[in-house]
PyMOL CGO cylinders between C-alpha atoms (Angstrom):
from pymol import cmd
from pymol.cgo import CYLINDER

trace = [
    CYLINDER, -184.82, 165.41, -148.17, -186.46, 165.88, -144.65, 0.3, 1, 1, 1, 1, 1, 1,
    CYLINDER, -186.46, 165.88, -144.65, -188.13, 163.02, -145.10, 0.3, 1, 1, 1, 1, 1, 1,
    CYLINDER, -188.13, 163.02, -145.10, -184.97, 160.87, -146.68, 0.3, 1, 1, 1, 1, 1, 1,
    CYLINDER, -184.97, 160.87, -146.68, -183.20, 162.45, -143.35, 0.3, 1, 1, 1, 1, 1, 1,
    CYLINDER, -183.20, 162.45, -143.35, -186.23, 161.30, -140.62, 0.3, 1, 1, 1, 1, 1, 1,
    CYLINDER, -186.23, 161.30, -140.62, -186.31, 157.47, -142.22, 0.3, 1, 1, 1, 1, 1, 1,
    CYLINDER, -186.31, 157.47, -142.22, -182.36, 157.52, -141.95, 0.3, 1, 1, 1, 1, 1, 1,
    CYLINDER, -182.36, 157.52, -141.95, -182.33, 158.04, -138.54, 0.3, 1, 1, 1, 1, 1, 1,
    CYLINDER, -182.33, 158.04, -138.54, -184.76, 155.60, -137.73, 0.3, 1, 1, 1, 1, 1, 1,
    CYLINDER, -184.76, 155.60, -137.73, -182.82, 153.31, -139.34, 0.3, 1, 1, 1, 1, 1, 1,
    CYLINDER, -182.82, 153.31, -139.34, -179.64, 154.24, -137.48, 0.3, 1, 1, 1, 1, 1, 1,
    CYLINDER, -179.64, 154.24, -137.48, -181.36, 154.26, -133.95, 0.3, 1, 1, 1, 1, 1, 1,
    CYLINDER, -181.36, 154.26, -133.95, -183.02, 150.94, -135.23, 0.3, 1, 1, 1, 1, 1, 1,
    CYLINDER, -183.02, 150.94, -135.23, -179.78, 149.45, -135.71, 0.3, 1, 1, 1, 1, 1, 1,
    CYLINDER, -179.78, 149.45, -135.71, -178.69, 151.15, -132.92, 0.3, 1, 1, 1, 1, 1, 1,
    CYLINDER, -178.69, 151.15, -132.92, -181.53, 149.53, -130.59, 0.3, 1, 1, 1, 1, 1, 1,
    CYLINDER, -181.53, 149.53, -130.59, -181.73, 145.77, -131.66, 0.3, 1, 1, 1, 1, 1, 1,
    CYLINDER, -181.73, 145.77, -131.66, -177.59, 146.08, -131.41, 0.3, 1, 1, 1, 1, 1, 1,
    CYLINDER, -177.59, 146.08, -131.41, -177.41, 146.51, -127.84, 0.3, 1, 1, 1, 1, 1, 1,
    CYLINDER, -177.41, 146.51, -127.84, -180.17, 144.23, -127.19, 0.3, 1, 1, 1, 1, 1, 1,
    CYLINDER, -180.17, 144.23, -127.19, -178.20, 141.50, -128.59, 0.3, 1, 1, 1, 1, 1, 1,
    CYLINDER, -178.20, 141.50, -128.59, -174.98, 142.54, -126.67, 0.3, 1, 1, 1, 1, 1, 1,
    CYLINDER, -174.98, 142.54, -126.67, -175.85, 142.63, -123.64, 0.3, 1, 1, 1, 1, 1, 1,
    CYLINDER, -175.85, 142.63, -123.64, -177.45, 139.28, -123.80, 0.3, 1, 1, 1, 1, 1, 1,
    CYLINDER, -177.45, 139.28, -123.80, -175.15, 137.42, -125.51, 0.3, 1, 1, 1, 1, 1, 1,
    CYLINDER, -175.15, 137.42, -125.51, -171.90, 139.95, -125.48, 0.3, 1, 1, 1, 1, 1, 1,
    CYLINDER, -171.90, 139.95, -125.48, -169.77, 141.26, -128.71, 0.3, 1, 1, 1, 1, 1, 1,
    CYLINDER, -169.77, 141.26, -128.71, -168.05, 138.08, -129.89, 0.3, 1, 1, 1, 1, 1, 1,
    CYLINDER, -168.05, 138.08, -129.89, -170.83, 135.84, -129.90, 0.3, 1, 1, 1, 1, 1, 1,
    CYLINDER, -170.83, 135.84, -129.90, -173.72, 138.40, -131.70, 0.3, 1, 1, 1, 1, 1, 1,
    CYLINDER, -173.72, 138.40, -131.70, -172.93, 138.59, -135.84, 0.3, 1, 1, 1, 1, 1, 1,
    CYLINDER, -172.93, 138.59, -135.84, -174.04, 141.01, -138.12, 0.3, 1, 1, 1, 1, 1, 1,
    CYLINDER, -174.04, 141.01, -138.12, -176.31, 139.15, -139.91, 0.3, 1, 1, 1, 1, 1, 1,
    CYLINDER, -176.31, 139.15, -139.91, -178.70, 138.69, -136.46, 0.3, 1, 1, 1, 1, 1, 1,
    CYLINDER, -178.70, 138.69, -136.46, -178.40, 142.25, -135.97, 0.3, 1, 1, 1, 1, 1, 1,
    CYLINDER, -178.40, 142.25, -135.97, -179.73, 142.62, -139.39, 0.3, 1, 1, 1, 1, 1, 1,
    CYLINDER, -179.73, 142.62, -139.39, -182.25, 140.44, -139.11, 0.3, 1, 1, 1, 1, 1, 1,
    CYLINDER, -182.25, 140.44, -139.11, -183.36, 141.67, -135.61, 0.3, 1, 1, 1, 1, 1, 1,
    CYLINDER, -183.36, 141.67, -135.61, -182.76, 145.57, -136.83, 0.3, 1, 1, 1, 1, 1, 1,
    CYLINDER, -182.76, 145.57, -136.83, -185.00, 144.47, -140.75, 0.3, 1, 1, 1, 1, 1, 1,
    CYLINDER, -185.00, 144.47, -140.75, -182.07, 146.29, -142.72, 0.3, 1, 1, 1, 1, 1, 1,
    CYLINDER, -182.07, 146.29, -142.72, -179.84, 144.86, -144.97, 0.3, 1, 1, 1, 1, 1, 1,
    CYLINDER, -179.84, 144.86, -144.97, -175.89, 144.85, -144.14, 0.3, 1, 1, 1, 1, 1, 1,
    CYLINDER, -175.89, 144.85, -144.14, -175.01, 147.59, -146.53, 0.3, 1, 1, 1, 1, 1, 1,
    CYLINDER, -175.01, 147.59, -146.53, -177.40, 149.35, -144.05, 0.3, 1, 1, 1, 1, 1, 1,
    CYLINDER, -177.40, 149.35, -144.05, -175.03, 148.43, -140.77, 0.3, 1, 1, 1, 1, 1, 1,
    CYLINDER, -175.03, 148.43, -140.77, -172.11, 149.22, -143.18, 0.3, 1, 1, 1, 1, 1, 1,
    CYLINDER, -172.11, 149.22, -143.18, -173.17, 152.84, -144.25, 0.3, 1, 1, 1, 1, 1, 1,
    CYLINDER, -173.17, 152.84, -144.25, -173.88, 153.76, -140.40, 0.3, 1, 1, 1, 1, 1, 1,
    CYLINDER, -173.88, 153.76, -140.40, -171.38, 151.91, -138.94, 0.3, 1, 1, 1, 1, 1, 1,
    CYLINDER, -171.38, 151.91, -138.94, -168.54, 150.51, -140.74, 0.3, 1, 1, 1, 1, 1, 1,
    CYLINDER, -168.54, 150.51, -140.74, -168.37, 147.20, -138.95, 0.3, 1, 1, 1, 1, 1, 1,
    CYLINDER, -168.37, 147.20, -138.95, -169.53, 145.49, -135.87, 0.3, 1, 1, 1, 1, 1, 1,
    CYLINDER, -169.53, 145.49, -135.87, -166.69, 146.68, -133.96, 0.3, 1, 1, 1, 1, 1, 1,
    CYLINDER, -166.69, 146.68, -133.96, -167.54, 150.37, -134.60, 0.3, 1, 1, 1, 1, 1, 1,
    CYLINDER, -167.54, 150.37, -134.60, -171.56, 149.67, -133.86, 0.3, 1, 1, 1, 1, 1, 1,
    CYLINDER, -171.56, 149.67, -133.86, -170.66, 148.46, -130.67, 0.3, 1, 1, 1, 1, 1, 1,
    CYLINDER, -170.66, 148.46, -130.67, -169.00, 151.19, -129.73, 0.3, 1, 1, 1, 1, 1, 1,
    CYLINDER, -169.00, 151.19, -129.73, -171.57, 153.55, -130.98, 0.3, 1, 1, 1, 1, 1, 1,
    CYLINDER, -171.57, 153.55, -130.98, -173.78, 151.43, -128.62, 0.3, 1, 1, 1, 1, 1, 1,
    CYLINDER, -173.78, 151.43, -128.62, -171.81, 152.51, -125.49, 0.3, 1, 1, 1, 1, 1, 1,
    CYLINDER, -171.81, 152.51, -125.49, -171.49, 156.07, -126.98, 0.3, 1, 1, 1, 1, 1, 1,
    CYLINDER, -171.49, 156.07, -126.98, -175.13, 156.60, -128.21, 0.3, 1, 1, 1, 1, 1, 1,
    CYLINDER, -175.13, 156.60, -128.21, -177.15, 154.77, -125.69, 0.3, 1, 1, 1, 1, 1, 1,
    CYLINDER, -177.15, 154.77, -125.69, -175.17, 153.57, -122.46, 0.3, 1, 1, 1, 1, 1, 1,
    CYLINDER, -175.17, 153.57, -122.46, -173.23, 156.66, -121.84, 0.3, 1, 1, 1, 1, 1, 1,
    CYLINDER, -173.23, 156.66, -121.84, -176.28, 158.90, -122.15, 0.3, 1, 1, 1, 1, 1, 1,
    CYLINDER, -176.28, 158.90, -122.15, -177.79, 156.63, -119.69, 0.3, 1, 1, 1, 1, 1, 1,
    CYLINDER, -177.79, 156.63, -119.69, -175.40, 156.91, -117.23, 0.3, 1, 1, 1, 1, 1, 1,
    CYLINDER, -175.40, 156.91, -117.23, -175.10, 160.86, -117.73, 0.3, 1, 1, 1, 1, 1, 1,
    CYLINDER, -175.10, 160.86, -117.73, -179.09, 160.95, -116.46, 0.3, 1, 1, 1, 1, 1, 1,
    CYLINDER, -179.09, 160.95, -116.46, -178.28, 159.62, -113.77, 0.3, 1, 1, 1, 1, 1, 1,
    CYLINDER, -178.28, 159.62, -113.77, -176.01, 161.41, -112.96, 0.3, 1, 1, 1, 1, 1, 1,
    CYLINDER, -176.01, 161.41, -112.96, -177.64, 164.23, -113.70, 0.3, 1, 1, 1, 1, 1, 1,
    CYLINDER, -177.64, 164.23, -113.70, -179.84, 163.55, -111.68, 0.3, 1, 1, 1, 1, 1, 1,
    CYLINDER, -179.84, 163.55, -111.68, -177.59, 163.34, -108.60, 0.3, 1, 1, 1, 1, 1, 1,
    CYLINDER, -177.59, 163.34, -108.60, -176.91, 166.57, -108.72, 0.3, 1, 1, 1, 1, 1, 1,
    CYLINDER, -176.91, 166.57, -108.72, -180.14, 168.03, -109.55, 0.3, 1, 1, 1, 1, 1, 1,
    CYLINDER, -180.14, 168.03, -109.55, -181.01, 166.06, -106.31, 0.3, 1, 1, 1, 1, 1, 1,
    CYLINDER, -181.01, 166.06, -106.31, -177.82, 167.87, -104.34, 0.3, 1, 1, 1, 1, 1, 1,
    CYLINDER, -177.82, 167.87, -104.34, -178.71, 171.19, -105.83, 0.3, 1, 1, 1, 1, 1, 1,
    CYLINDER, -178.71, 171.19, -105.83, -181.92, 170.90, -104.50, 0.3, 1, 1, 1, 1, 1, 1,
    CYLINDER, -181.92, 170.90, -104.50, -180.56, 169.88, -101.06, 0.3, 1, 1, 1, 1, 1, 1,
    CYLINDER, -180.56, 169.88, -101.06, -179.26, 173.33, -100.19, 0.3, 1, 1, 1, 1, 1, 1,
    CYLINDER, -179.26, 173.33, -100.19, -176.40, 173.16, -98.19, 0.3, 1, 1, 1, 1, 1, 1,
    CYLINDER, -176.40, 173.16, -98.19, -173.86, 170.32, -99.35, 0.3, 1, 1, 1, 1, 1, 1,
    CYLINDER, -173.86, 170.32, -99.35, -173.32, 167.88, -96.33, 0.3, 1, 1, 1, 1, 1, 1,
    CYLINDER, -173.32, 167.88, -96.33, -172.06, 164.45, -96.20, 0.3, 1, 1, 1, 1, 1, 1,
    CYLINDER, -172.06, 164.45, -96.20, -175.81, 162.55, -95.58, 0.3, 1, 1, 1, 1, 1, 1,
    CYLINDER, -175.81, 162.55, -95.58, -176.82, 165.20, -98.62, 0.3, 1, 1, 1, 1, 1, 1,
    CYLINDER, -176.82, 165.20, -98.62, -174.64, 163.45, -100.43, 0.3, 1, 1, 1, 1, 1, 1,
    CYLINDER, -174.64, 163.45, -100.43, -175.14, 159.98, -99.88, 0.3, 1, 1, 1, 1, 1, 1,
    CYLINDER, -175.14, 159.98, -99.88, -178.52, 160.54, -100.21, 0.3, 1, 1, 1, 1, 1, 1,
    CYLINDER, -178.52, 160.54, -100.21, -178.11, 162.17, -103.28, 0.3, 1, 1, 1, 1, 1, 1,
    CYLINDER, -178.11, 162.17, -103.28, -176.15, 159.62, -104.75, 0.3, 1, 1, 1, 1, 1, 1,
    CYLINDER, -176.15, 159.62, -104.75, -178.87, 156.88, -103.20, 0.3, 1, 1, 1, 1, 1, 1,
    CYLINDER, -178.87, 156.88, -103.20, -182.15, 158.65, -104.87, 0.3, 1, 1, 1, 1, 1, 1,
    CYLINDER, -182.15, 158.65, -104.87, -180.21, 159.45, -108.05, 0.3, 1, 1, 1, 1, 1, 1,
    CYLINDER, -180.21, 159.45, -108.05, -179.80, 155.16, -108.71, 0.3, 1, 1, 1, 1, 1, 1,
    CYLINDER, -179.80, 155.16, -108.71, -182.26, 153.66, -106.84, 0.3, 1, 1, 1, 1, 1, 1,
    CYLINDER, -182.26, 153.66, -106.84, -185.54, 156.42, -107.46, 0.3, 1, 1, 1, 1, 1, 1,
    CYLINDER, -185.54, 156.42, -107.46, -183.86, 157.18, -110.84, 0.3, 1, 1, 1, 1, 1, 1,
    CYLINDER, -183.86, 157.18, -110.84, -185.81, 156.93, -114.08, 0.3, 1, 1, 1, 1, 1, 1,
    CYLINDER, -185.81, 156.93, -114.08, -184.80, 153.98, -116.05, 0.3, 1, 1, 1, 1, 1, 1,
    CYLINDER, -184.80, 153.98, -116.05, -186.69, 151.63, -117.15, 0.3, 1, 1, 1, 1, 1, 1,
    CYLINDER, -186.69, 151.63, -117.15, -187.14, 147.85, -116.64, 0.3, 1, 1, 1, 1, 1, 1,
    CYLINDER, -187.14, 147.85, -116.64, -185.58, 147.09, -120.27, 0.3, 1, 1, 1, 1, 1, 1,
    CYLINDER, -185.58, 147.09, -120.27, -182.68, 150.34, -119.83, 0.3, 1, 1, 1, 1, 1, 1,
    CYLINDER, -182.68, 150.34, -119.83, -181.57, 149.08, -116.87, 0.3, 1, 1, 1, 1, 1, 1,
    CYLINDER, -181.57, 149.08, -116.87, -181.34, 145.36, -117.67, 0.3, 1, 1, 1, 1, 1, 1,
    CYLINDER, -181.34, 145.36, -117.67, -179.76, 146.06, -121.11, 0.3, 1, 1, 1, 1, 1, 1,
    CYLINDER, -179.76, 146.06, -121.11, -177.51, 148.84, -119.01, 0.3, 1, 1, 1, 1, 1, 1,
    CYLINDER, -177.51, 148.84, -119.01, -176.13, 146.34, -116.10, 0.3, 1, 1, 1, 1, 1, 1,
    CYLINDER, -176.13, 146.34, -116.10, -175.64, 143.37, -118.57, 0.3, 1, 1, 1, 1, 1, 1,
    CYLINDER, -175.64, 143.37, -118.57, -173.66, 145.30, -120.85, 0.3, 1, 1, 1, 1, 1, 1,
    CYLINDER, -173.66, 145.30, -120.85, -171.09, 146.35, -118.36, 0.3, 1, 1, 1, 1, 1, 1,
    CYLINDER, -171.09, 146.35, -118.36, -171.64, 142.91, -116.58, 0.3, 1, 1, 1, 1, 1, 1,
    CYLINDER, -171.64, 142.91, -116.58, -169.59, 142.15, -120.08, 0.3, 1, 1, 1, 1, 1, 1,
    CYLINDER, -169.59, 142.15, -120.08, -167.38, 144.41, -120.18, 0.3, 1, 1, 1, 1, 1, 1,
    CYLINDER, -167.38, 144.41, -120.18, -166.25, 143.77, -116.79, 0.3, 1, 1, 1, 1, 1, 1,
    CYLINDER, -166.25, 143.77, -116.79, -165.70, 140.13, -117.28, 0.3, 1, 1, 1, 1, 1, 1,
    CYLINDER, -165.70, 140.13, -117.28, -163.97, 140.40, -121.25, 0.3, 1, 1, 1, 1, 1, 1,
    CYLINDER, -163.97, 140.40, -121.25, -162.92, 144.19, -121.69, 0.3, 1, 1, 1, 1, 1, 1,
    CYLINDER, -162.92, 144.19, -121.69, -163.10, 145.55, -124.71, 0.3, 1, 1, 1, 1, 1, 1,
    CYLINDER, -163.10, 145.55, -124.71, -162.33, 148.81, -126.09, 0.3, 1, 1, 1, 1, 1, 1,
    CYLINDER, -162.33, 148.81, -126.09, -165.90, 149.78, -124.48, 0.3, 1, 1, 1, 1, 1, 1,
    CYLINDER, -165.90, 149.78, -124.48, -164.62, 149.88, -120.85, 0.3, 1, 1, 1, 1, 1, 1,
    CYLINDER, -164.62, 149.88, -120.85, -161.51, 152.03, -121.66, 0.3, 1, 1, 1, 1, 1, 1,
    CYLINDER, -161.51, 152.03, -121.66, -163.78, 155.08, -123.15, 0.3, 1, 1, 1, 1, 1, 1,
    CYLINDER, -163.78, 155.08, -123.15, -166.33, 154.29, -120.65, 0.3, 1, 1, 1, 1, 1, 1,
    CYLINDER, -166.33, 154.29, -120.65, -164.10, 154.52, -117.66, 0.3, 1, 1, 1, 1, 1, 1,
    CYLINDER, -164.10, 154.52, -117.66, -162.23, 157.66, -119.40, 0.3, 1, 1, 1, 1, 1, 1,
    CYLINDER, -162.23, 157.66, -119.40, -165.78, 159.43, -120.15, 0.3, 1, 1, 1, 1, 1, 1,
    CYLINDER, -165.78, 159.43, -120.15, -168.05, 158.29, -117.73, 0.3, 1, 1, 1, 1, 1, 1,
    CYLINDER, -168.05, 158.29, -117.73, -166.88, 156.32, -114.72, 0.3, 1, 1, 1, 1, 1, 1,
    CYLINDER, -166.88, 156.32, -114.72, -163.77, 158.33, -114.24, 0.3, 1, 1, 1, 1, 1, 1,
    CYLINDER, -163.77, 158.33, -114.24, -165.63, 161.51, -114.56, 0.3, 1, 1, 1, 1, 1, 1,
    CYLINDER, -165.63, 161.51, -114.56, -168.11, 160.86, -111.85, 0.3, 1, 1, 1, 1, 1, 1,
    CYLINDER, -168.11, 160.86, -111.85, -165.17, 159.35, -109.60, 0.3, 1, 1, 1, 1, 1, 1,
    CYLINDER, -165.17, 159.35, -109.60, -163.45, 162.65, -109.82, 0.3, 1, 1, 1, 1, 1, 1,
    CYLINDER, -163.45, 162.65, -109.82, -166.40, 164.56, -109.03, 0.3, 1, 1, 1, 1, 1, 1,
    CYLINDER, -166.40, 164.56, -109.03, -166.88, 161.99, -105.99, 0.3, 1, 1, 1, 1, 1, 1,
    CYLINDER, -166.88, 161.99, -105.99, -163.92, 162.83, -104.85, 0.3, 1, 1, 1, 1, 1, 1,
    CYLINDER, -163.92, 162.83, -104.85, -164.01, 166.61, -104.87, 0.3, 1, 1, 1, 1, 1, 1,
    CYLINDER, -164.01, 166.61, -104.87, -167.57, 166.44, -102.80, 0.3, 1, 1, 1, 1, 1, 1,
    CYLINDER, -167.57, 166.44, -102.80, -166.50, 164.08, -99.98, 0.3, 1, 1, 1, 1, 1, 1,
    CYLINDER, -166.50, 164.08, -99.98, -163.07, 164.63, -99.85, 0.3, 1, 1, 1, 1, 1, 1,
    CYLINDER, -163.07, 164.63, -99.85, -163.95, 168.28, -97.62, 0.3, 1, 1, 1, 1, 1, 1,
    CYLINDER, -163.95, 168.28, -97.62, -165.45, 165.68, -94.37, 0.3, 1, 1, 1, 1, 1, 1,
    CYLINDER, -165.45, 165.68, -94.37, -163.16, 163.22, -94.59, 0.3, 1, 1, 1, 1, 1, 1,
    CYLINDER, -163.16, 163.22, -94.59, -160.55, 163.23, -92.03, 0.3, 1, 1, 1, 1, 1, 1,
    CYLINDER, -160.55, 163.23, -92.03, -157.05, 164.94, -93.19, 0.3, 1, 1, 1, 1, 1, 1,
    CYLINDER, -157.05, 164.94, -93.19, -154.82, 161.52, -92.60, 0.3, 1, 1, 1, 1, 1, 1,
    CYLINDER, -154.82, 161.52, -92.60, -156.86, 160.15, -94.70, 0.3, 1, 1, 1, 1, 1, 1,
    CYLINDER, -156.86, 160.15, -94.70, -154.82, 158.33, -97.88, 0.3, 1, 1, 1, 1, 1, 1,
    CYLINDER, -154.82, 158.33, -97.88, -156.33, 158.76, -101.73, 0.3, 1, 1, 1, 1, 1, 1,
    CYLINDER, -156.33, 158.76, -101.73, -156.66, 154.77, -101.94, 0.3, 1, 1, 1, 1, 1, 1,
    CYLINDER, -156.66, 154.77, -101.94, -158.31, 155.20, -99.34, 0.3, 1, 1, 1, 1, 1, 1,
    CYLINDER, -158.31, 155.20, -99.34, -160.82, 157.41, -99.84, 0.3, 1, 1, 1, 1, 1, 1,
    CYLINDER, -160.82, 157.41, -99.84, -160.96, 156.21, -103.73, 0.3, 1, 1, 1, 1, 1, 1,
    CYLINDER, -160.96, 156.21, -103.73, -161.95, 152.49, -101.71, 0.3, 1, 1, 1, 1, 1, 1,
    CYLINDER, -161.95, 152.49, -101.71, -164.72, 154.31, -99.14, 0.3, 1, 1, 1, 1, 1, 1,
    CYLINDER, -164.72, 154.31, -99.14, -166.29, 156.05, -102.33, 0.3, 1, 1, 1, 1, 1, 1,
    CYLINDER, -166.29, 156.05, -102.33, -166.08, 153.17, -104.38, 0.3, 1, 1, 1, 1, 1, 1,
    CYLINDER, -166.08, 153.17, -104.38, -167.69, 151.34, -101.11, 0.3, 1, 1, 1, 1, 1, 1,
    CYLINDER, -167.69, 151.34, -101.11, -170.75, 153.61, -101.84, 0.3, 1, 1, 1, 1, 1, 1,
    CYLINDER, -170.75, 153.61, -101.84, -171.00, 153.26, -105.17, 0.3, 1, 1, 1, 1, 1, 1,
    CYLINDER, -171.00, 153.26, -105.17, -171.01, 149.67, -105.42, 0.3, 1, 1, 1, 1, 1, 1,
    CYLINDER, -171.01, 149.67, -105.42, -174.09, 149.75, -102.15, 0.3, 1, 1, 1, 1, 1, 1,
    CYLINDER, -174.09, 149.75, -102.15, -176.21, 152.05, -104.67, 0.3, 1, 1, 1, 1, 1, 1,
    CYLINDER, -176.21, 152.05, -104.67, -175.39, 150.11, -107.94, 0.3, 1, 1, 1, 1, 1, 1,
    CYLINDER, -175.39, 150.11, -107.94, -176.52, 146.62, -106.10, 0.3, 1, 1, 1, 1, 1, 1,
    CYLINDER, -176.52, 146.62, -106.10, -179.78, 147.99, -104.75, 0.3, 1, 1, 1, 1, 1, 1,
    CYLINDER, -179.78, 147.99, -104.75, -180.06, 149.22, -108.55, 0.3, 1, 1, 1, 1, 1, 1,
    CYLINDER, -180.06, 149.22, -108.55, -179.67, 147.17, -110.75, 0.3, 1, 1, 1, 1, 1, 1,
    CYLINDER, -179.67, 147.17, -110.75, -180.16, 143.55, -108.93, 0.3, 1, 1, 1, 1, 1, 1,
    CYLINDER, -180.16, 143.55, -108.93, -183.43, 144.14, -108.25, 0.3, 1, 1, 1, 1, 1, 1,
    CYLINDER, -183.43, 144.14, -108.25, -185.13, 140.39, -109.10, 0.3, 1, 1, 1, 1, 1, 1,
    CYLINDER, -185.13, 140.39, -109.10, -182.45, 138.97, -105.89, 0.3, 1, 1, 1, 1, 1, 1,
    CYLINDER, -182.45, 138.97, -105.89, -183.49, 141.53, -103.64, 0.3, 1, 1, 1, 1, 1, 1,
    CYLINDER, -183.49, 141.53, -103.64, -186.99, 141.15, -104.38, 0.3, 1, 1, 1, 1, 1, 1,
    CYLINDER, -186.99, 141.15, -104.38, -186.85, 137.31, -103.56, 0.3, 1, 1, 1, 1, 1, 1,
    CYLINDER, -186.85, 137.31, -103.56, -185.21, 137.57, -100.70, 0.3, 1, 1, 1, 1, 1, 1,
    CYLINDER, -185.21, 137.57, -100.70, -186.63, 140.35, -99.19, 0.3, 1, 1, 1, 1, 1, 1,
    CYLINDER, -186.63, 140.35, -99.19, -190.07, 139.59, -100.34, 0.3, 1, 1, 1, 1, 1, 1,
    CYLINDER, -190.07, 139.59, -100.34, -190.72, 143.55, -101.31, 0.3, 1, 1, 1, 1, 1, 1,
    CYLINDER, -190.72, 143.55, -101.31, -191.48, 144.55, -104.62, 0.3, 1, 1, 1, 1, 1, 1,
    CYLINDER, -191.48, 144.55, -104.62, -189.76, 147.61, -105.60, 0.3, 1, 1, 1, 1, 1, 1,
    CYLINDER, -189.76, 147.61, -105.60, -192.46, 150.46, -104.88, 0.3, 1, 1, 1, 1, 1, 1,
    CYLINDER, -192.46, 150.46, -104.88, -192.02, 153.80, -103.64, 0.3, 1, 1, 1, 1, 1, 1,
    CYLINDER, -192.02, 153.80, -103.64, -192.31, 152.48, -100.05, 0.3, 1, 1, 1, 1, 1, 1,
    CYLINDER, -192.31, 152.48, -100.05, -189.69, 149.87, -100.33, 0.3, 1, 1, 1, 1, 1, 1,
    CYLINDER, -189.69, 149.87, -100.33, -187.06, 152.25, -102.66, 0.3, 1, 1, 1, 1, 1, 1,
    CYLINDER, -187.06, 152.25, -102.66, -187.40, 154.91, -99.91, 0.3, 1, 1, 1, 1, 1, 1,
    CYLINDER, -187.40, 154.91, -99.91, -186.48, 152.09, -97.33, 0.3, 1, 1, 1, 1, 1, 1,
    CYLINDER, -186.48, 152.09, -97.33, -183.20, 151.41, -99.40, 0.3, 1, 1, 1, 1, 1, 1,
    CYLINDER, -183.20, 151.41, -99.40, -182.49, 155.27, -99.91, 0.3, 1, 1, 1, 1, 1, 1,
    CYLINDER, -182.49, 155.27, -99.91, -182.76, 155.50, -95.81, 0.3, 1, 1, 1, 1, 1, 1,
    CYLINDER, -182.76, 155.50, -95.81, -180.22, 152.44, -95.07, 0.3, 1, 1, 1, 1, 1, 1,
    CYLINDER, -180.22, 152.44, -95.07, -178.04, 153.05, -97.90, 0.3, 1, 1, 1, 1, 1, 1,
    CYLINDER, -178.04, 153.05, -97.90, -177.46, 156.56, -95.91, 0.3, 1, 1, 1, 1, 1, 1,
    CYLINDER, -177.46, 156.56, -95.91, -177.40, 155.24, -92.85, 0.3, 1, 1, 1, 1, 1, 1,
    CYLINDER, -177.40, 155.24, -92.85, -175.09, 152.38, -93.66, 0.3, 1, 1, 1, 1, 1, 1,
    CYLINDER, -175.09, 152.38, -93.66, -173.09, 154.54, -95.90, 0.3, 1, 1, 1, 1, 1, 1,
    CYLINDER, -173.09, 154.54, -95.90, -173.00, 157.37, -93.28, 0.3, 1, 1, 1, 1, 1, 1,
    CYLINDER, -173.00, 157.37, -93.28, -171.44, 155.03, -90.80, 0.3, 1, 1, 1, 1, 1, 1,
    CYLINDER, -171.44, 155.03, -90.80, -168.68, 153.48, -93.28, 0.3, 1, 1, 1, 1, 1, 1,
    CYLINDER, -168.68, 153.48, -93.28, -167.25, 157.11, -94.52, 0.3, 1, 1, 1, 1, 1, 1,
    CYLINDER, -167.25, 157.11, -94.52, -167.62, 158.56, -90.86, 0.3, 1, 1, 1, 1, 1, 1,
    CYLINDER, -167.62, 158.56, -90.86, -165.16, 155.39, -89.42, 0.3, 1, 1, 1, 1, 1, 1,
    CYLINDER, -165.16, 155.39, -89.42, -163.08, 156.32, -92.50, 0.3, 1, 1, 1, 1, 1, 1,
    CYLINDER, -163.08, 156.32, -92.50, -159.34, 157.11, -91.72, 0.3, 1, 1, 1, 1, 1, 1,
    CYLINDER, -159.34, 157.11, -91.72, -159.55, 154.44, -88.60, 0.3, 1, 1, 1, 1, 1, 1,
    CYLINDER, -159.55, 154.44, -88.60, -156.53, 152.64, -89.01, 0.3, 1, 1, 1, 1, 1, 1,
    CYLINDER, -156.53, 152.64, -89.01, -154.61, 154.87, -91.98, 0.3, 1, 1, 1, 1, 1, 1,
    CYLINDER, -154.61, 154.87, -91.98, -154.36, 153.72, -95.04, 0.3, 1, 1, 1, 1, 1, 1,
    CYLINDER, -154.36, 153.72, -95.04, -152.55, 155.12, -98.46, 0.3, 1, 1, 1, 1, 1, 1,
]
cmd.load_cgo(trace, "trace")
């Protein structure tokens, strides 16, 4: 039975694997079960036992692999803070900076990771509600409660929600579109280079939230 149970799950995270590959590069509507099949070498009663349907795999793609994803690095950012001592406003940024840029993904996770939401962005699904409920919203919250202590007292929640958001977005760029930034910087993401974006993404970042409140705003 242990054995039954360990080819099983290789057949599930199979599945599982060759699924998302085809998603993100082609997106839900346009990938059929019969190429994941082929790509996955299981038959569709396989996809049906595990799954149900395609609908249900691709969710079980977000919920297996690109949640957990996003949950290391997150982790991640606040192993980083922890380690920091003291919480400050740089220790965050930089926190947040290290956590994407130096994180640990690969080449393949992160390309497969972007293009997905990429997707999801342009042609919601039922993906982007649970991943904004579980994972996006989450980490916004969180955001939130560690910068909202600096920020000035006049300060409106859209506006705060925006100069968060601002950082975010600075840390996801230098993340995950890497082959632009490489071409038109001419660097090739080594340590050298990602501890060159770390340092401006605080700086920049730094000087955005401090000018926060300039001006009101809701």
């Amino acid at each position: 039975m242990a054995v039954e149970g360990t080819k099983a799950s290789i057949s599930r995270d199979r599945i599982l694997y060759e699924a998302e590959a085809l998603f993100a590069e082609r997106g839900f509507y346009a990938v059929t079960v019969r190429e994941i099949t082929r790509a996955a070498r299981c038959n569709l009663a396989a996809v049906n036992y595990y799954f149900g349907n395609k609908h249900n795999l691709y969710m079980e793609v977000f919920r297996s692999l690109w949640g957990p994803r996003a949950k290391r690095i997150f982790a991640r950012f606040e192993s980083q803070l922890s380690a920091g001592g003291e919480v400050t406003l740089k220790g965050i940024v930089r926190a947040l900076a290290e956590a994407f840029i130096k994180g640990h993904l690969s080449d393949e996770e992160r390309l497969r990771h972007s293009q997905l939401m990429i997707r999801e962005m342009a042609r919601p699904t039922e993906a982007f509600e649970m991943v904004i409920g579980e994972v996006i919203g989450p980490f916004q919250r969180r955001m939130v409660q560690l910068i909202r202590p600096f920020m000035p007292e006049e300060i409106g929640r859209v506006a705060l929600l925006l100069n968060i958001q601002s950082i975010i977005s600075m840390v996801i760029h230098f993340n995950f579109v890497r082959n632009p930034i490489m071409r038109i910087t001419g660097m090739q993401y080594d340590d050298p280079f990602t501890d060159e974006l770390v340092e401006h993404v605080v700086q920049f970042g730094l000087n955005g939230l401090n000018g926060a409140g300039q001006g009101g705003g809701r």
